[in-house]
N, C-alpha and C positions, 0 to 999 in steps of 0.2 A: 582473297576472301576464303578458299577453300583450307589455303595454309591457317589462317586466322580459326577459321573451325577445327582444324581437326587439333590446336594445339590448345582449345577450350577443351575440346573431349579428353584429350591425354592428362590435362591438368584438372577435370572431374575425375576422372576415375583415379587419377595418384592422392587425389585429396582425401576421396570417401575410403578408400583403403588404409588413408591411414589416420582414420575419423572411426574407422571401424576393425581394432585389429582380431585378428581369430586367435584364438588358443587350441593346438592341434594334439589329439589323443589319438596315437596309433593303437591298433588290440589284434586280439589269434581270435578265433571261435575254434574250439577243440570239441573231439567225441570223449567220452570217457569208458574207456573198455576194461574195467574192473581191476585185474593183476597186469593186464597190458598198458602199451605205451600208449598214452592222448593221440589220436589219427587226427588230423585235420578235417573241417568241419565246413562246408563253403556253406552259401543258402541261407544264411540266416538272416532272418529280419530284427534290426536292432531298431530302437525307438527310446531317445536321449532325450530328455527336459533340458531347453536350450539348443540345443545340437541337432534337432530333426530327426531323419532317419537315415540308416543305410541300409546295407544286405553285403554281407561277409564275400569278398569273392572267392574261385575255385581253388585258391589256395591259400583260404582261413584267412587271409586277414580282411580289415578295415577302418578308414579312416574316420574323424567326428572332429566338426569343426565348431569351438564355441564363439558364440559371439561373446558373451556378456559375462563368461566365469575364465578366472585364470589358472595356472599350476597352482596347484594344492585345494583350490575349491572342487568340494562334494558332488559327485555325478549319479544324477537320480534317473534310472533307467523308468521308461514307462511298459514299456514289451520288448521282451528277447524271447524268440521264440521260433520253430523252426518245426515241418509238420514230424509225429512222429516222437518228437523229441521233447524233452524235460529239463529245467534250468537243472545244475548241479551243485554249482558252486556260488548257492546265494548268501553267504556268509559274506563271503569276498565283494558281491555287488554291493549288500549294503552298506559297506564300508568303502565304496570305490572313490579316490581323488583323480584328481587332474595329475598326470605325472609329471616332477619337477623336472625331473633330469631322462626325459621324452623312453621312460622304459616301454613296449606296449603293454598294455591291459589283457589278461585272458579271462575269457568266457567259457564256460566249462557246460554241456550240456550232456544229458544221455537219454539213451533209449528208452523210449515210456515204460517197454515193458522187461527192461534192464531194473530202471529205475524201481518199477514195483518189485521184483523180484528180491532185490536188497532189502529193501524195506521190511517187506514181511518177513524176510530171516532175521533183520534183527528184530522185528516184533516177537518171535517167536524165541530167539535165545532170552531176550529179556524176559517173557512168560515163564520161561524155564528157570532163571535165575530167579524170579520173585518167588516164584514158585518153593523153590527149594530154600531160599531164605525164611517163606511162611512157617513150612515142615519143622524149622529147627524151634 
């Protein structure tokens, strides 16, 4: 009887595994340090439409398991986010696929107050530049 159960269990769970296959997306989470090299980034709280969530571990990476999307289907992040920290590289999210040939995915984030500091210089060369295109 016992043997009869547990070769019922073995044969559900080989079943629904492959009733239910995953599509698996490796990725880094990076700091971004201006003229320097991307540091690795642990801590981050990721949150995937399909995928659930994870949190990057102490050495930047992590894993996203889809249920329902394959390689090459579109991966729509709901929050990346980490405290402190600012997305960097959301050009690249919004265009993020499923990788076909399992490359990982980076996540690029930076310093809030990196972040603004950038900005307003280039706010300010741009001021400068319209500026002087007005004068002429």
């Amino acid at each position: 009887m016992k043997t009869t159960h547990c070769y019922l269990i073995f044969c559900f769970l080989f079943c629904t595994s492959t009733l239910f296959p995953q599509t698996v997306q490796q990725g880094v989470t990076l700091a971004y340090n201006e003229r320097n090299q991307k540091t690795p980034l642990g801590g981050v709280q990721i949150v995937i439409r399909d995928a659930g969530s994870t949190v990057s571990d102490v050495s930047r990476k992590f894993t996203l398991k889809f249920s329902t999307l394959k390689a090459g289907d579109r991966v729509i992040y709901r929050v990346i986010k980490k405290n402190g920290y600012e997305l960097f590289n959301t050009d690249a999210l919004a265009q993020w696929n499923i990788s076909k040939d399992n490359k990982p995915f980076t996540i690029i984030l930076c310093q809030s107050s990196k972040l603004k500091a950038i900005k307003d210089n280039y706010n300010r060369v741009a001021s400068k530049s319209y500026e002087a295109q007005y004068r002429k």
